[in-house]
mmJSON file of the N, C-alpha and C atoms, coordinates in Angstrom:
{"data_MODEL":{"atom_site":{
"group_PDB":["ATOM","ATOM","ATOM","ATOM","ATOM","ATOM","ATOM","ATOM","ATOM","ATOM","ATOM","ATOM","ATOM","ATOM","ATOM","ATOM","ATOM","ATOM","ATOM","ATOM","ATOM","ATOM","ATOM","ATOM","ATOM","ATOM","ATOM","ATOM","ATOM","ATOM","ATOM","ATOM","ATOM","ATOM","ATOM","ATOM","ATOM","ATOM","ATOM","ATOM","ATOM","ATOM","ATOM","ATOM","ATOM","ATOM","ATOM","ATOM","ATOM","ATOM","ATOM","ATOM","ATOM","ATOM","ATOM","ATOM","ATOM","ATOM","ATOM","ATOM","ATOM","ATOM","ATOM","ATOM","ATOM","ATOM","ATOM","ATOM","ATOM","ATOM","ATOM","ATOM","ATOM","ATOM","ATOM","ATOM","ATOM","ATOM","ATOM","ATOM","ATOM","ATOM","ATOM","ATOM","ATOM","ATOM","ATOM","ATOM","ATOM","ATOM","ATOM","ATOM","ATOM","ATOM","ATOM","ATOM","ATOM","ATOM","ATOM","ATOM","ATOM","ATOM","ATOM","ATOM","ATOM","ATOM","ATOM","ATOM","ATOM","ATOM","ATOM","ATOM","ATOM","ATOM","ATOM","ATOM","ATOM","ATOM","ATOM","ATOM","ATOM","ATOM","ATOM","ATOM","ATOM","ATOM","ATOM","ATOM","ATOM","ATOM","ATOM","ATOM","ATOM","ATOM","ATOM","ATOM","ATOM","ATOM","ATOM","ATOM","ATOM","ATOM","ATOM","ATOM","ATOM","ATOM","ATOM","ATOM","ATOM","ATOM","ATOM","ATOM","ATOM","ATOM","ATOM","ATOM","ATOM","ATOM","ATOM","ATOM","ATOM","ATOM","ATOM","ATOM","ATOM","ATOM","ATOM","ATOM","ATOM","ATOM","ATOM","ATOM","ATOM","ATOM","ATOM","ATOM","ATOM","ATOM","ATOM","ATOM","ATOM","ATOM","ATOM","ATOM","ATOM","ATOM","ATOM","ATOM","ATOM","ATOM","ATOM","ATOM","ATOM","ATOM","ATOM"],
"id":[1,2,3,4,5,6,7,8,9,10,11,12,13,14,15,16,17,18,19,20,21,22,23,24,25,26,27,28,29,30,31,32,33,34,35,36,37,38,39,40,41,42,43,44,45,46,47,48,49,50,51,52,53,54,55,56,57,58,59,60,61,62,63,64,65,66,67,68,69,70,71,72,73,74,75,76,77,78,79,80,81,82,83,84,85,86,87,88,89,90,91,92,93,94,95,96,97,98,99,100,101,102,103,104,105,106,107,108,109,110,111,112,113,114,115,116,117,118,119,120,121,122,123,124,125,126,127,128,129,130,131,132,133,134,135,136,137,138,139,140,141,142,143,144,145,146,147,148,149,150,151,152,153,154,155,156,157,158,159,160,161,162,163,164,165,166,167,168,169,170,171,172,173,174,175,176,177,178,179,180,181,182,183,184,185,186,187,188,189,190,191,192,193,194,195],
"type_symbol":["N","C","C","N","C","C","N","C","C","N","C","C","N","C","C","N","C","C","N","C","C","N","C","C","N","C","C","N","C","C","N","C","C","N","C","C","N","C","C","N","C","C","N","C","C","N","C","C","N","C","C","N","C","C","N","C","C","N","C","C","N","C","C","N","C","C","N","C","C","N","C","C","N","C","C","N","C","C","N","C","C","N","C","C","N","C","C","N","C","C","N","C","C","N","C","C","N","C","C","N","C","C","N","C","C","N","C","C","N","C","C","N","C","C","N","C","C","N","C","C","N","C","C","N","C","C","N","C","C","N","C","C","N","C","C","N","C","C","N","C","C","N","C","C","N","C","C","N","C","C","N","C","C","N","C","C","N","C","C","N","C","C","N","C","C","N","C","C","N","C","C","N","C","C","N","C","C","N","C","C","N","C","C","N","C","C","N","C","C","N","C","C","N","C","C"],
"label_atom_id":["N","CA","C","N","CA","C","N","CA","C","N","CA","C","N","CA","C","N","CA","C","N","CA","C","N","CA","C","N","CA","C","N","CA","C","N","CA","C","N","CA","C","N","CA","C","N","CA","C","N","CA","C","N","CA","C","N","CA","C","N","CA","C","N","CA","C","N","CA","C","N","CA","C","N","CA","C","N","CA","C","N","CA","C","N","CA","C","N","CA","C","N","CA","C","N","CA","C","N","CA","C","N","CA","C","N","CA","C","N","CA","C","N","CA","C","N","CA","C","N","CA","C","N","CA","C","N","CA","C","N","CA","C","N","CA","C","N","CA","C","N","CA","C","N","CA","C","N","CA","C","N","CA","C","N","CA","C","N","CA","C","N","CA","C","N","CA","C","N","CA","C","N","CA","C","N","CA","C","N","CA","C","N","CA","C","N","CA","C","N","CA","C","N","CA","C","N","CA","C","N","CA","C","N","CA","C","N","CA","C","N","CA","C","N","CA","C","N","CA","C","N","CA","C","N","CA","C"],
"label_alt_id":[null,null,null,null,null,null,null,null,null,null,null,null,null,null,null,null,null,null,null,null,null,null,null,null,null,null,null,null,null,null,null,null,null,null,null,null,null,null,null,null,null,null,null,null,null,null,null,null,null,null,null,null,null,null,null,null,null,null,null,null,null,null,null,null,null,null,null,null,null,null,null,null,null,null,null,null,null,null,null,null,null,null,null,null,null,null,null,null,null,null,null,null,null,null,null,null,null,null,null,null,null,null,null,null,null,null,null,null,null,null,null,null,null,null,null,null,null,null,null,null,null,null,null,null,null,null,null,null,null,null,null,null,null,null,null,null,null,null,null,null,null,null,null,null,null,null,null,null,null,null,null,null,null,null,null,null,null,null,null,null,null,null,null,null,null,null,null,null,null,null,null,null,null,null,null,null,null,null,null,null,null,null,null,null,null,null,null,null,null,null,null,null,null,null,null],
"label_comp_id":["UNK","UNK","UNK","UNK","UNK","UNK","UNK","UNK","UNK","UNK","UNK","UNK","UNK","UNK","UNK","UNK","UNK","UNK","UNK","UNK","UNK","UNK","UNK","UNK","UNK","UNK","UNK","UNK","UNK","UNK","UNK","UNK","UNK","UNK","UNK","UNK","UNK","UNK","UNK","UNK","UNK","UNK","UNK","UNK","UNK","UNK","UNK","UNK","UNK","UNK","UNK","UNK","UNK","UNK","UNK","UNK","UNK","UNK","UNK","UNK","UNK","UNK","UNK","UNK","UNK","UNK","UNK","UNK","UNK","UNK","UNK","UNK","UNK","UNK","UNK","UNK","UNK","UNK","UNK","UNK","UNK","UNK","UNK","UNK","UNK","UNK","UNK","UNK","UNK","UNK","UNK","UNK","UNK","UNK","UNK","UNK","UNK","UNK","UNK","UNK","UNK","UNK","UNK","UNK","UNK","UNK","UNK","UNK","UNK","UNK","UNK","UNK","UNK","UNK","UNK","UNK","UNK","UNK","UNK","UNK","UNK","UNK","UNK","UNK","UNK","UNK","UNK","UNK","UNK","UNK","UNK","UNK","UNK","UNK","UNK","UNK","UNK","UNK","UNK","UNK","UNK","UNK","UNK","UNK","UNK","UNK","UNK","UNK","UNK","UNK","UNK","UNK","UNK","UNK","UNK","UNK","UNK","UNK","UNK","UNK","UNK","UNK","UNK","UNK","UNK","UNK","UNK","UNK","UNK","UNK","UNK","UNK","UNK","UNK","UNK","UNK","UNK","UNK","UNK","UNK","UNK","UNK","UNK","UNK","UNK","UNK","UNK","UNK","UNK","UNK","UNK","UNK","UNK","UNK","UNK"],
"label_asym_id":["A","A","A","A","A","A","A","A","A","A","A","A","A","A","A","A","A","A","A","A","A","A","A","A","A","A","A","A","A","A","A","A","A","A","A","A","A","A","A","A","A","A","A","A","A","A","A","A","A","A","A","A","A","A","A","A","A","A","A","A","A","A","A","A","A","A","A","A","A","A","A","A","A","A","A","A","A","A","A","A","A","A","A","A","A","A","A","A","A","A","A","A","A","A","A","A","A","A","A","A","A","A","A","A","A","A","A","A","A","A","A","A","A","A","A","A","A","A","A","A","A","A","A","A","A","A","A","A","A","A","A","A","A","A","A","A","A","A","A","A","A","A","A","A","A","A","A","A","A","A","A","A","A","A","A","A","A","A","A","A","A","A","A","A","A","A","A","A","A","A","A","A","A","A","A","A","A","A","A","A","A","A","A","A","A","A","A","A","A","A","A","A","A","A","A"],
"label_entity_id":["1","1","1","1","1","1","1","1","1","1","1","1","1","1","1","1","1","1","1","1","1","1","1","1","1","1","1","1","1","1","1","1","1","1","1","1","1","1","1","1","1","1","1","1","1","1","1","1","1","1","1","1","1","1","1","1","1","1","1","1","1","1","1","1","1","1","1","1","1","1","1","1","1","1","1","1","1","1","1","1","1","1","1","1","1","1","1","1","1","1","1","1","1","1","1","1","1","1","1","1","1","1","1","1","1","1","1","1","1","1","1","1","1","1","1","1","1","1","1","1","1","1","1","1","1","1","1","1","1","1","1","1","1","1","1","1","1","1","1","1","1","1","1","1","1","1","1","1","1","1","1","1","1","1","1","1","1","1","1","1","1","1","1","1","1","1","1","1","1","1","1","1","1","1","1","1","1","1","1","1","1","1","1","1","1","1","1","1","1","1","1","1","1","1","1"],
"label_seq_id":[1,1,1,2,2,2,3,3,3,4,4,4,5,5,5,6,6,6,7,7,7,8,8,8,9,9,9,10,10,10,11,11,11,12,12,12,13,13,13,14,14,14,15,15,15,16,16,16,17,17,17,18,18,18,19,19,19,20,20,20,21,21,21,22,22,22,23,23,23,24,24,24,25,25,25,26,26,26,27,27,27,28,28,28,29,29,29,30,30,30,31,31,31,32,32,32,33,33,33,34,34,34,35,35,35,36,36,36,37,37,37,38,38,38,39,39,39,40,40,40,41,41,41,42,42,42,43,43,43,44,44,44,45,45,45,46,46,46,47,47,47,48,48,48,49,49,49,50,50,50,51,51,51,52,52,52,53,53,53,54,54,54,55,55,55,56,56,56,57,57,57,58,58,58,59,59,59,60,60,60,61,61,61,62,62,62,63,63,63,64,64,64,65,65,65],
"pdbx_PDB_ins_code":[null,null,null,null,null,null,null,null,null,null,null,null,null,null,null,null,null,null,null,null,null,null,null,null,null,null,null,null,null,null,null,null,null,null,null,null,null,null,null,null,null,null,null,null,null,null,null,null,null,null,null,null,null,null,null,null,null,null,null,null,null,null,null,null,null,null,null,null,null,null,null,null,null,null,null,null,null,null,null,null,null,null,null,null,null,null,null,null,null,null,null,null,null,null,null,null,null,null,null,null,null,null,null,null,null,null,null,null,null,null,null,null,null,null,null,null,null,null,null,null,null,null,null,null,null,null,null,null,null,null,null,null,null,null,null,null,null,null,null,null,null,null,null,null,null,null,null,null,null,null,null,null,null,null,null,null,null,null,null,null,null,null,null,null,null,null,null,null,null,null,null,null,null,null,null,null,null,null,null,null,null,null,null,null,null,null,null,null,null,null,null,null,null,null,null],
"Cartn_x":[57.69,58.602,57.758,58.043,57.417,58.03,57.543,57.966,57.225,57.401,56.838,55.095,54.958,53.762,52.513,52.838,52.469,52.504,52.385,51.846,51.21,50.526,49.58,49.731,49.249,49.349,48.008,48.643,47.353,47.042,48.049,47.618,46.218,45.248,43.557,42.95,43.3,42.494,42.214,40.399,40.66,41.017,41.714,42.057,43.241,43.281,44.721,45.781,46.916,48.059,48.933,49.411,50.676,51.804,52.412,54.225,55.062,56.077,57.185,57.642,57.717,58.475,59.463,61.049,61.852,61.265,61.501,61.289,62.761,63.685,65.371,65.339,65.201,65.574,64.675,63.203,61.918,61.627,62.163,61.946,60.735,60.557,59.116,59.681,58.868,59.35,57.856,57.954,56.963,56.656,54.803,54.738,54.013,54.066,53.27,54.338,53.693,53.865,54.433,53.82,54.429,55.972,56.221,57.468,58.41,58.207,59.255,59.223,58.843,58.377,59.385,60.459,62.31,61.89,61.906,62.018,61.18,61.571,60.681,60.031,58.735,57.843,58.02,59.362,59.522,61.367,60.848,62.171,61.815,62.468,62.438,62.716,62.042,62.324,62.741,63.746,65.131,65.394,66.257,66.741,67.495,68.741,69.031,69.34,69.72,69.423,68.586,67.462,66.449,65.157,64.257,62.808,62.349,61.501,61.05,59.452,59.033,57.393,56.261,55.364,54.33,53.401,52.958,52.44,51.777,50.866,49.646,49.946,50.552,50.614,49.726,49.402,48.05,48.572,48.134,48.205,47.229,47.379,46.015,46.324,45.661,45.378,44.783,45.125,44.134,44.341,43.304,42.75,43.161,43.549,44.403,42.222,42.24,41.115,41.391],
"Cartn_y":[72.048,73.099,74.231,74.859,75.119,77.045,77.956,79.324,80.294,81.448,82.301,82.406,83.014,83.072,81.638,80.777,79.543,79.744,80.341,80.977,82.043,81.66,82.516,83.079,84.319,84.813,84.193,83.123,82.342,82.686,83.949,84.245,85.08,84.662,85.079,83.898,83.189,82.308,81.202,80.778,79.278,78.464,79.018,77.627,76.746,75.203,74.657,75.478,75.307,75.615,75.215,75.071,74.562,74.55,73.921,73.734,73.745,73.999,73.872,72.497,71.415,69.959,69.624,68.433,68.616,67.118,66.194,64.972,64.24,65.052,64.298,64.617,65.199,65.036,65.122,65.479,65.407,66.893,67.663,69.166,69.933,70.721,71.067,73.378,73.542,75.239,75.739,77.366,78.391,78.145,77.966,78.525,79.771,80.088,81.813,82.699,83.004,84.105,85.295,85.476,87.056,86.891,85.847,85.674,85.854,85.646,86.114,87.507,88.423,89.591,90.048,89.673,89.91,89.434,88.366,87.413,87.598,87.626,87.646,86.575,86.741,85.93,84.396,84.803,83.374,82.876,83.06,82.481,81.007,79.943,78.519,78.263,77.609,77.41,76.165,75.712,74.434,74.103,72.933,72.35,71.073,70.779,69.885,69.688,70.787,71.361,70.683,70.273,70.019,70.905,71.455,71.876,70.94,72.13,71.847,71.829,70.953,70.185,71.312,72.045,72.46,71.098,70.878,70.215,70.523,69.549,69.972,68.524,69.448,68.36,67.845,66.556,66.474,65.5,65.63,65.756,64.218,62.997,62.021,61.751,61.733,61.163,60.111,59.338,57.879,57.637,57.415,57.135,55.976,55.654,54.399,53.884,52.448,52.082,51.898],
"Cartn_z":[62.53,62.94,63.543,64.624,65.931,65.313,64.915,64.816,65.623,65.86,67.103,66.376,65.103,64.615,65.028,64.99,65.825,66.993,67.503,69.156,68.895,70.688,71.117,72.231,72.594,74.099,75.088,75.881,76.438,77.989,78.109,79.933,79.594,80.451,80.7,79.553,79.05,78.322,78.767,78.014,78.661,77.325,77.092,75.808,76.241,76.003,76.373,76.785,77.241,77.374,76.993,75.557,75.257,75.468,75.343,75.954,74.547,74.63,73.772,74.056,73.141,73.773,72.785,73.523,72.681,73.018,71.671,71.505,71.527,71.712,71.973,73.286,74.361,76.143,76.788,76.321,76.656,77.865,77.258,77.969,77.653,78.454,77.882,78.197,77.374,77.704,77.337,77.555,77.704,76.296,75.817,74.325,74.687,75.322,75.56,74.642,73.624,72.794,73.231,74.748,74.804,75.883,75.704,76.728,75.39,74.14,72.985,72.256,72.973,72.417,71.802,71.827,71.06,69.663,69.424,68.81,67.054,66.182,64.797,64.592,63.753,63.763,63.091,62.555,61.82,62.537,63.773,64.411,64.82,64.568,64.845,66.411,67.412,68.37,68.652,68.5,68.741,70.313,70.365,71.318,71.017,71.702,70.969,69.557,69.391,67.881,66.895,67.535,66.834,66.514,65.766,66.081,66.822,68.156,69.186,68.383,69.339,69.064,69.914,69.39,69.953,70.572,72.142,72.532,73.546,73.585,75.07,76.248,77.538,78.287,79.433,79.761,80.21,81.666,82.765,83.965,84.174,85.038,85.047,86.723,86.712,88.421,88.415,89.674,89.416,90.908,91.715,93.065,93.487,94.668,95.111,95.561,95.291,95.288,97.519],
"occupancy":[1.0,1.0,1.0,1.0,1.0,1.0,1.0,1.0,1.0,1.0,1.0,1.0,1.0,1.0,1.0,1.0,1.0,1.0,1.0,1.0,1.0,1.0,1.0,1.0,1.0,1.0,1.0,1.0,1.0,1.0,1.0,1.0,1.0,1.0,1.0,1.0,1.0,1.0,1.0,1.0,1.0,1.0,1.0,1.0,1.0,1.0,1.0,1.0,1.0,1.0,1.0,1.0,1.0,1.0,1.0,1.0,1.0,1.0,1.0,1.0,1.0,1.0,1.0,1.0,1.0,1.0,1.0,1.0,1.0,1.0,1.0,1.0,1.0,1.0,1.0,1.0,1.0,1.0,1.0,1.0,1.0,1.0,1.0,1.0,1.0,1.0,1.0,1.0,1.0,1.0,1.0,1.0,1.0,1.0,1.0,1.0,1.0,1.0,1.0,1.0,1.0,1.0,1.0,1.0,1.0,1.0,1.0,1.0,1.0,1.0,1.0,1.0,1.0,1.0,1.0,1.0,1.0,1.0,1.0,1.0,1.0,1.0,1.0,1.0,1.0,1.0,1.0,1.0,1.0,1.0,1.0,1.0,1.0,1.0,1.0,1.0,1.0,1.0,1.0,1.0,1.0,1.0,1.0,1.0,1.0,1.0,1.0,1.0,1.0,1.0,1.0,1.0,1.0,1.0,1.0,1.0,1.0,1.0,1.0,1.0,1.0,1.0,1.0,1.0,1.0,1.0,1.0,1.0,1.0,1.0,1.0,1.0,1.0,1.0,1.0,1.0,1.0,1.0,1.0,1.0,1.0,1.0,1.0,1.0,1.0,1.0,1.0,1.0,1.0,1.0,1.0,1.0,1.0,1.0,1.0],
"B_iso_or_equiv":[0.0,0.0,0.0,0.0,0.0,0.0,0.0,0.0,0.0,0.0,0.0,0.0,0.0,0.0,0.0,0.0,0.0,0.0,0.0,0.0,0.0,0.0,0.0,0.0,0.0,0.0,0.0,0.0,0.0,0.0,0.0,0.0,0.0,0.0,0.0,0.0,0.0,0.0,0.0,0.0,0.0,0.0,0.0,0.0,0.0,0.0,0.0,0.0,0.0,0.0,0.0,0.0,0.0,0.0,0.0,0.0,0.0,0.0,0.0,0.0,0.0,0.0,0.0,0.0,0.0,0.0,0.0,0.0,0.0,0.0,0.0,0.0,0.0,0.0,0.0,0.0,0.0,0.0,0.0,0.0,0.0,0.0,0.0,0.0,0.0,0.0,0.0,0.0,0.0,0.0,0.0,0.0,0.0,0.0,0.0,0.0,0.0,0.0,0.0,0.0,0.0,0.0,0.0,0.0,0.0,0.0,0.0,0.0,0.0,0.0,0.0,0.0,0.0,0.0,0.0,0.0,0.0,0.0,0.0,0.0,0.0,0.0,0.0,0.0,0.0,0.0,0.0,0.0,0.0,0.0,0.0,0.0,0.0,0.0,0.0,0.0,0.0,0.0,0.0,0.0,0.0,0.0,0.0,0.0,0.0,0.0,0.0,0.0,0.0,0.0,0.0,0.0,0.0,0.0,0.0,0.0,0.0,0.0,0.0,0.0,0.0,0.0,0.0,0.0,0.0,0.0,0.0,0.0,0.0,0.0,0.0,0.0,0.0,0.0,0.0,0.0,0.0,0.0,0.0,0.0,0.0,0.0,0.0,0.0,0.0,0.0,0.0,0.0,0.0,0.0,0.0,0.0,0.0,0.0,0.0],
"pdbx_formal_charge":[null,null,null,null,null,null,null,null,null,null,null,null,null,null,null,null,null,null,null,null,null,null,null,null,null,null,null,null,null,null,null,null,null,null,null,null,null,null,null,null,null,null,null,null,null,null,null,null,null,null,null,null,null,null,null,null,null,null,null,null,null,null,null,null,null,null,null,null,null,null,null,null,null,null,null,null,null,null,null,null,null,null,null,null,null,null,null,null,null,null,null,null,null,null,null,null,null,null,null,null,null,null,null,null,null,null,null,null,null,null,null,null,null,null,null,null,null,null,null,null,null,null,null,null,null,null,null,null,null,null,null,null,null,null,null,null,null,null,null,null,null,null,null,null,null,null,null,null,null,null,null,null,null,null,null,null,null,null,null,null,null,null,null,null,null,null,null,null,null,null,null,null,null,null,null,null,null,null,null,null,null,null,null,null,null,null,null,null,null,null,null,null,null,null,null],
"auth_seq_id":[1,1,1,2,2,2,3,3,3,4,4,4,5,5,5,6,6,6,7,7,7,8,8,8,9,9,9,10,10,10,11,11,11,12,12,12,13,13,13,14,14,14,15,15,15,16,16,16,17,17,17,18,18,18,19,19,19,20,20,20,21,21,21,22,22,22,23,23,23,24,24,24,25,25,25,26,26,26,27,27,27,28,28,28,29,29,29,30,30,30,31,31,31,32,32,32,33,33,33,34,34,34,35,35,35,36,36,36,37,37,37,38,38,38,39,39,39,40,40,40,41,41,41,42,42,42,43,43,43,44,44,44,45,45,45,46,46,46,47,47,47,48,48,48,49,49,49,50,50,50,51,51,51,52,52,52,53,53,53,54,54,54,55,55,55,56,56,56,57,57,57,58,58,58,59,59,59,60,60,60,61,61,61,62,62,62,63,63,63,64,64,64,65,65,65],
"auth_comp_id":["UNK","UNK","UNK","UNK","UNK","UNK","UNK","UNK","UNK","UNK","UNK","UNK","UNK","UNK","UNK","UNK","UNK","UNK","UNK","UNK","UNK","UNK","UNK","UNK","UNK","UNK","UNK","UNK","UNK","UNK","UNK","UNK","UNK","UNK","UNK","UNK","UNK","UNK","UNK","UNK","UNK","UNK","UNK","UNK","UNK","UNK","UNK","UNK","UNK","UNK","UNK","UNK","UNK","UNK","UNK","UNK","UNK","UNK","UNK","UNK","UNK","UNK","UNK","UNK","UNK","UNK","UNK","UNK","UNK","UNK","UNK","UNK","UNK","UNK","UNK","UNK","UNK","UNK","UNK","UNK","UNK","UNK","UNK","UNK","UNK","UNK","UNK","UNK","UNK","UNK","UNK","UNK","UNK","UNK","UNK","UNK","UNK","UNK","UNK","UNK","UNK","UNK","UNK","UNK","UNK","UNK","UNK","UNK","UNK","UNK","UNK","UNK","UNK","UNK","UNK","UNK","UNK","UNK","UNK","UNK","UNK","UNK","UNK","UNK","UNK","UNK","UNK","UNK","UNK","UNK","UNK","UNK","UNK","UNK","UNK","UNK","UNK","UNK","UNK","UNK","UNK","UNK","UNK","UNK","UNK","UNK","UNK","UNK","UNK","UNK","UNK","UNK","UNK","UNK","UNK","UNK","UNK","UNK","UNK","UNK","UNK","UNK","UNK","UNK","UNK","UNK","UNK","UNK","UNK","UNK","UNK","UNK","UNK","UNK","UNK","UNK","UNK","UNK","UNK","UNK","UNK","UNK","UNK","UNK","UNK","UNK","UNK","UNK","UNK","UNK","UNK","UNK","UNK","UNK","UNK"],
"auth_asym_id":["A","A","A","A","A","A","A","A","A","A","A","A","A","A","A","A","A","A","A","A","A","A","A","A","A","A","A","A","A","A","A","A","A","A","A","A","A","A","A","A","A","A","A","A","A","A","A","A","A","A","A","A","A","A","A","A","A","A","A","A","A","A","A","A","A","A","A","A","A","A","A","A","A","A","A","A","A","A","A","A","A","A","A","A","A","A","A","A","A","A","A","A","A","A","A","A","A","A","A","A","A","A","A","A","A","A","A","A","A","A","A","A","A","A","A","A","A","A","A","A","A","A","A","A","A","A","A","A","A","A","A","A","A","A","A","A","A","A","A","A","A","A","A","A","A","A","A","A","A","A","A","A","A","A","A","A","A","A","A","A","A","A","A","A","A","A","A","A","A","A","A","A","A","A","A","A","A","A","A","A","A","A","A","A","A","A","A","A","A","A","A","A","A","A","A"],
"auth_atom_id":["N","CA","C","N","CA","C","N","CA","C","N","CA","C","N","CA","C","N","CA","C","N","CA","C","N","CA","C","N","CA","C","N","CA","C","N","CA","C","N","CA","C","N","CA","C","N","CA","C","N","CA","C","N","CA","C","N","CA","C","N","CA","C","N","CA","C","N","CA","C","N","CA","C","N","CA","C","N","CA","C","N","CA","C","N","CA","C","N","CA","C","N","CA","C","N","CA","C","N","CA","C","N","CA","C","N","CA","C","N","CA","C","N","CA","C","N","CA","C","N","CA","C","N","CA","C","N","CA","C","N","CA","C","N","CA","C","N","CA","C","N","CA","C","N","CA","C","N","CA","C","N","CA","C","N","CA","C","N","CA","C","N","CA","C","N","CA","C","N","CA","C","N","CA","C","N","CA","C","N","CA","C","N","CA","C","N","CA","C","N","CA","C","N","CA","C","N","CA","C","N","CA","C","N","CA","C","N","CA","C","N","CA","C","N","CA","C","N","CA","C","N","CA","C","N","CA","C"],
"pdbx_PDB_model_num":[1,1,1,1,1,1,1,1,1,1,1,1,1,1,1,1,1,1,1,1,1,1,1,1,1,1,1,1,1,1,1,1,1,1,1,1,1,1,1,1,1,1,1,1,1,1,1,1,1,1,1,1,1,1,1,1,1,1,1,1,1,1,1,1,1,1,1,1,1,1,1,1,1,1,1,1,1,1,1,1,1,1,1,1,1,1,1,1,1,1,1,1,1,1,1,1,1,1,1,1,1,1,1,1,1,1,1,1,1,1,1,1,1,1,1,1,1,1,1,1,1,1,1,1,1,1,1,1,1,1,1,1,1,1,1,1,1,1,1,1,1,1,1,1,1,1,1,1,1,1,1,1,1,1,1,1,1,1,1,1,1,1,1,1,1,1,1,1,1,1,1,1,1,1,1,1,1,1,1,1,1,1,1,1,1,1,1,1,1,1,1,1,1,1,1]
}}}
């Protein structure tokens, strides 16, 4: 279960970039911390009315030979 305190503010960082992911429609949203500046630290971030999954999404390329 994915809550605001489980984020980070990652604009100027080089650390990963995590996504918010729903594992029922496969959506992905902002985990940047400071886009919830409303929000209390122990607010659940849902979809699907499920808890949404903190995840890192990764990009692959592969060269036509």
């Amino acid at each position: 279960m994915t809550t605001l305190a489980n984020l980070y503010d990652h604009i100027g960082s080089n650390k990963p970039r995590p996504v918010l992911h729903c594992l029922q429609c496969d959506a992905d949203y902002s985990a940047n911390k400071g886009d919830y500046w409303l929000y209390p630290q122990d607010y659940v971030f849902t979809c699907c009315e499920e808890p949404l999954t903190l995840a890192y999404k990764q990009t692959q390329y592969t060269l036509q030979p």
